[in-house]
N, C-alpha and C positions, 0 to 999 in steps of 0.2 A: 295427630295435629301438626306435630313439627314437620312429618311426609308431605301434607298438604300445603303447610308456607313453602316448603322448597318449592314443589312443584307450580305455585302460583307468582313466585320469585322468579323463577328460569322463564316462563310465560310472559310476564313481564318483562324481562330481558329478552326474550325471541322477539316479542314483538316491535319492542322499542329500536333491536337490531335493525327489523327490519325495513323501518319508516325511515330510518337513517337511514339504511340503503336506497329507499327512494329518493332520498333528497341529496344524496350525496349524486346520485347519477342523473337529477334533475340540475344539477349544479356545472354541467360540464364536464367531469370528469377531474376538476382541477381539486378533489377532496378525498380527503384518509379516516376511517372508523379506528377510532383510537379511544382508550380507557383512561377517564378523568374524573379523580375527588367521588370515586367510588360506581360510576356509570359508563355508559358508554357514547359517544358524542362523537361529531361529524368536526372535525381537522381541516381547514381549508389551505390549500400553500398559497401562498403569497411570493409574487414573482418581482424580483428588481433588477438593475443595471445600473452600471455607474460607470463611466469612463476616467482615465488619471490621463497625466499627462507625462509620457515614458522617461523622460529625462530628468524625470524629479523623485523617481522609486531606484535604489539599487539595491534595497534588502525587500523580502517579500516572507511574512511569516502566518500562516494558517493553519488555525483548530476548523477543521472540520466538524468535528466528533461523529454525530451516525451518520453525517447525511454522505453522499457521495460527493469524490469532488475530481473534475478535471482542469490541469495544466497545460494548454496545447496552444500551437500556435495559431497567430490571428490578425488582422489587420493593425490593431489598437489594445493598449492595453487596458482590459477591459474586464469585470467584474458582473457575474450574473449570477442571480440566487432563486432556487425554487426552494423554500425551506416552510414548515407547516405554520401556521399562526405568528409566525415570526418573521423579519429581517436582519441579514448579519449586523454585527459592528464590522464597521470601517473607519482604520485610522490613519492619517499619512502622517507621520512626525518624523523629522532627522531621517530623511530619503529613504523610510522605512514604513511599507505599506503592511498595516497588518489584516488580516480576514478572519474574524471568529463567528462561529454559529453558536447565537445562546443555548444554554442547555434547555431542553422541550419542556414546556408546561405539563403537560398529560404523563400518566404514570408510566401507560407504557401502548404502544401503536399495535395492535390488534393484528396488524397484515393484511388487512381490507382494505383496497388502496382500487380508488374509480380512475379507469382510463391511465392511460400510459405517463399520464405527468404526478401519478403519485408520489414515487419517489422524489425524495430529499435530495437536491442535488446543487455543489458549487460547480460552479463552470469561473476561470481565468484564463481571457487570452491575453499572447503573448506576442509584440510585434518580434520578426525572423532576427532582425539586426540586433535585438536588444541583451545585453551583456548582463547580469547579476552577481553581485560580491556574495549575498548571503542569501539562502533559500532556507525553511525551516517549516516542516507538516507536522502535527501532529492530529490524531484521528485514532477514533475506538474502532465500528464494527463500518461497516461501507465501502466500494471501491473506491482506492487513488490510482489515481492515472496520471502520469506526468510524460511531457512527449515533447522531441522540437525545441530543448531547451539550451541555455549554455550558464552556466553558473560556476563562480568560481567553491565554493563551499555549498553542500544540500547536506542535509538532516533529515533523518526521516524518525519518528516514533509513532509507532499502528501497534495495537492492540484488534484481534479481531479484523472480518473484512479479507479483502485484497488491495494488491499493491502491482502498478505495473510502469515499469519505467523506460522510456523507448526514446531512445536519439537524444543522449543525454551527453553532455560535454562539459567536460569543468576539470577542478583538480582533487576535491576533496570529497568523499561520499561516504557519511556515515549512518547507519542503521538499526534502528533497535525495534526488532519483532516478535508479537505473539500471538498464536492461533490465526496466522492466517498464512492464507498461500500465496505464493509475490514471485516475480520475472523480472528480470533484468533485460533488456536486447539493446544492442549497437550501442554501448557507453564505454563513454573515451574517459580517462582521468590522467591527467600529467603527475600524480600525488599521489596518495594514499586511499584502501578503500579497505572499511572497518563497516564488520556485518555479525549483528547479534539476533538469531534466529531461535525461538521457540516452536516447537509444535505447530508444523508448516510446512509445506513442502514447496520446494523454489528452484527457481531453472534459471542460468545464467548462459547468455548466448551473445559471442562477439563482443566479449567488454576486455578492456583493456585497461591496465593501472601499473603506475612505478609498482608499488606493492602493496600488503593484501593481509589484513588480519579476519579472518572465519570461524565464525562458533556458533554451533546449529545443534539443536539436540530434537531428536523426534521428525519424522517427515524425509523423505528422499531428497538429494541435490543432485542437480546436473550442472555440469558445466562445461562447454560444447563452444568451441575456439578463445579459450581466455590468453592472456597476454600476459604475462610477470616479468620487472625487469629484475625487480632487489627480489634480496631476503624476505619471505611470505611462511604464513602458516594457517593450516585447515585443520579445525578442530571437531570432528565427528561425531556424536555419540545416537544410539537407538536410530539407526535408518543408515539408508544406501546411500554410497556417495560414488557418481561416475564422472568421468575423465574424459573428453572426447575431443581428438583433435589440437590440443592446448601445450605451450609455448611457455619454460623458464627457463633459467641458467642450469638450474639442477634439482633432483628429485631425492626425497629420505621419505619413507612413505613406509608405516606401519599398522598392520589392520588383520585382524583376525581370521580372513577372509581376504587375500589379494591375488586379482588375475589382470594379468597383462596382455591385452591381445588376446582375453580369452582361456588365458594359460596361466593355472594357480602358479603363484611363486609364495617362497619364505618372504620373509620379511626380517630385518629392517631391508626392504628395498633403496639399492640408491645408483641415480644416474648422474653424471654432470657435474658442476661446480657446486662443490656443497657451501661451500661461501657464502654461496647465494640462494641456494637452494630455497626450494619450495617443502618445508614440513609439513606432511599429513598426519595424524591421527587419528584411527577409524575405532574403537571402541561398540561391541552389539552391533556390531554392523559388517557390512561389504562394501571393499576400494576395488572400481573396473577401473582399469585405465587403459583406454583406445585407442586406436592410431589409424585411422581409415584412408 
C-alpha cells in the first residue's frame, strides 16, 4: 500500500511538473519551476529600472544574495533588476544608495529555468566620470562582476558563486571569500589590498597596490605582473601558489616545495630589501616563482 501512494505521489508530481512546464514556456520564457510550501509552481521574474541622479550617490552598497549581479559602465547611473516574484529595495539616504534583493519566497529553485532570462540577475550602470568614497557587495551563490570602476574604498563579502573584477581603481580593496572561484585583472590601488580566501581558486593579473595582506587556504593562486611597493605578506596553505612576472622591494619566501625559474631552491628564500619585503608562506603546498 505505501509502494502504491509513493508511486501515485511521484505521478502526480510528473505530471503537475509537467503542465508547469507548459505554462512556464507558454509564458515567454520570462519563468523558473521552483519548490514552494511543499509543491512545485511556476516563478515568474519580474523586470525593473530605476534611474538616480549621479551626483547625489557617492557610497553604493548591495546584497545580491543568489541572484547575479553586474557593475559596469554606462551612460547613467542606473539600476535594473530581473529577480523572481519579487522587486529589490532601493534606498537613497545620506548620498548612499543602497540595493538589496529580498530573500526568495520558495524553498528552493529547482533549476528549470524557461529561456534565457531565467536567471536572477542585478545589473548597475555606472556613468565613466563618476568617482565613489565607498563601495560595499555582499552575495551568497551567483556571479559578481564589477568592471570600469573607480572607488575610493570596495568591500567585497561572497560566499559561494563567482567573483570577477576588471578595471578597477581606487585605494583600498578588501575581501572576504568562500567556495568560490574569483579573478582579479588591471586593478590599480594607491592603498592597501587585504584578501581572505577560502576554498577557491583565484587568478590575479596586472594589479597593483602600495601593499598586500593574503590568506587563502584550499584552491590554486596565480599571480601574473603584480606590483608591491611596502612591506606585504602571502599566506598559503593546501594549494599552489605561482609568481609570474611580479615586482617588490624584496623577497623572504618559504615553502615546502620552492622553484625559481623552474629550479628547486632551499628555502628561507630571500632577495632584495627585506625592509620591505614581500613574505611568503607556502604550507601543503607549492611556491613557482617566474621570470619570463
Amino acid at each position: 500500500m505505501k509502494n502504491k501512494r509513493t508511486i501515485v505521489a511521484a505521478l502526480i508530481m510528473i505530471v503537475s511538473g509537467a503542465i508547469l512546464l507548459g505554462i512556464g514556456l507558454a509564458a515567454g520564457g520570462k519563468t523558473s519551476l521552483v519548490w514552494k510550501e511543499g509543491r512545485p509552481q511556476i516563478s515568474r521574474l519580474i523586470s525593473t529600472q530605476q534611474t538616480f541622479v549621479s551626483d547625489k550617490v557617492k557610497n553604493l552598497i548591495v546584497n545580491s544574495k543568489d541572484a547575479d549581479l553586474e557593475i559596469i559602465a554606462g551612460s547613467s547611473l542606473k539600476v535594473e533588476s530581473h529577480l523572481l516574484d519579487q522587486k529589490p529595495e532601493l534606498r537613497l539616504q545620506d548620498q548612499t544608495l543602497n540595493i538589496e534583493a529580498r530573500k526568495s519566497a520558495f524553498d528552493f529553485n529547482l533549476g528549470l529555468n524557461f529561456g534565457k532570462m531565467g536567471q536572477e540577475k542585478i545589473i548597475v550602470t555606472v556613468p565613466e566620470d563618476m568617482d565613489f568614497q565607498k563601495i560595499i557587495i555582499d552575495g551568497t551563490s551567483g556571479q559578481k562582476t564589477l568592471r570600469d570602476l573607480k572607488v575610493e574604498s570596495l568591500k567585497i563579502n561572497l560566499r559561494d558563486g563567482g567573483l570577477a573584477l576588471e578595471k578597477v581603481k581606487g585605494n583600498q580593496l578588501t575581501m572576504n571569500i568562500s567556495d568560490a572561484a574569483w579573478q582579479l585583472r588591471d586593478v590599480t590601488l594607491s592603498g592597501h589590498l587585504k584578501v581572505t580566501s577560502n576554498d577557491g581558486a583565484s587568478v590575479l593579473k596586472r594589479v597593483t597596490a602600495q601593499s598586500m595582506d593574503f590568506a587563502s587556504n584550499d584552491g590554486a593562486t596565480i599571480f601574473e605582473n603584480l606590483r608591491l611597493k611596502e612591506r606585504s605578506k602571502i599566506v598559503k596553505k593546501d594549494g599552489q601558489l605561482k609568481m609570474i612576472n611580479s615586482q617588490w622591494p624584496g623577497l623572504n619566501a618559504e615553502a615546502e616545495e620552492l622553484y625559481v625559474n623552474h629550479v628547486k631552491k632551499e628555502f628561507p628564500y630571500q632577495t632584495g630589501n627585506q625592509e620591505k619585503a614581500l613574505t611568503v608562506e607556502v604550507t601543503d603546498g607549492s611556491f613557482y616563482l617566474i621570470n619570463e
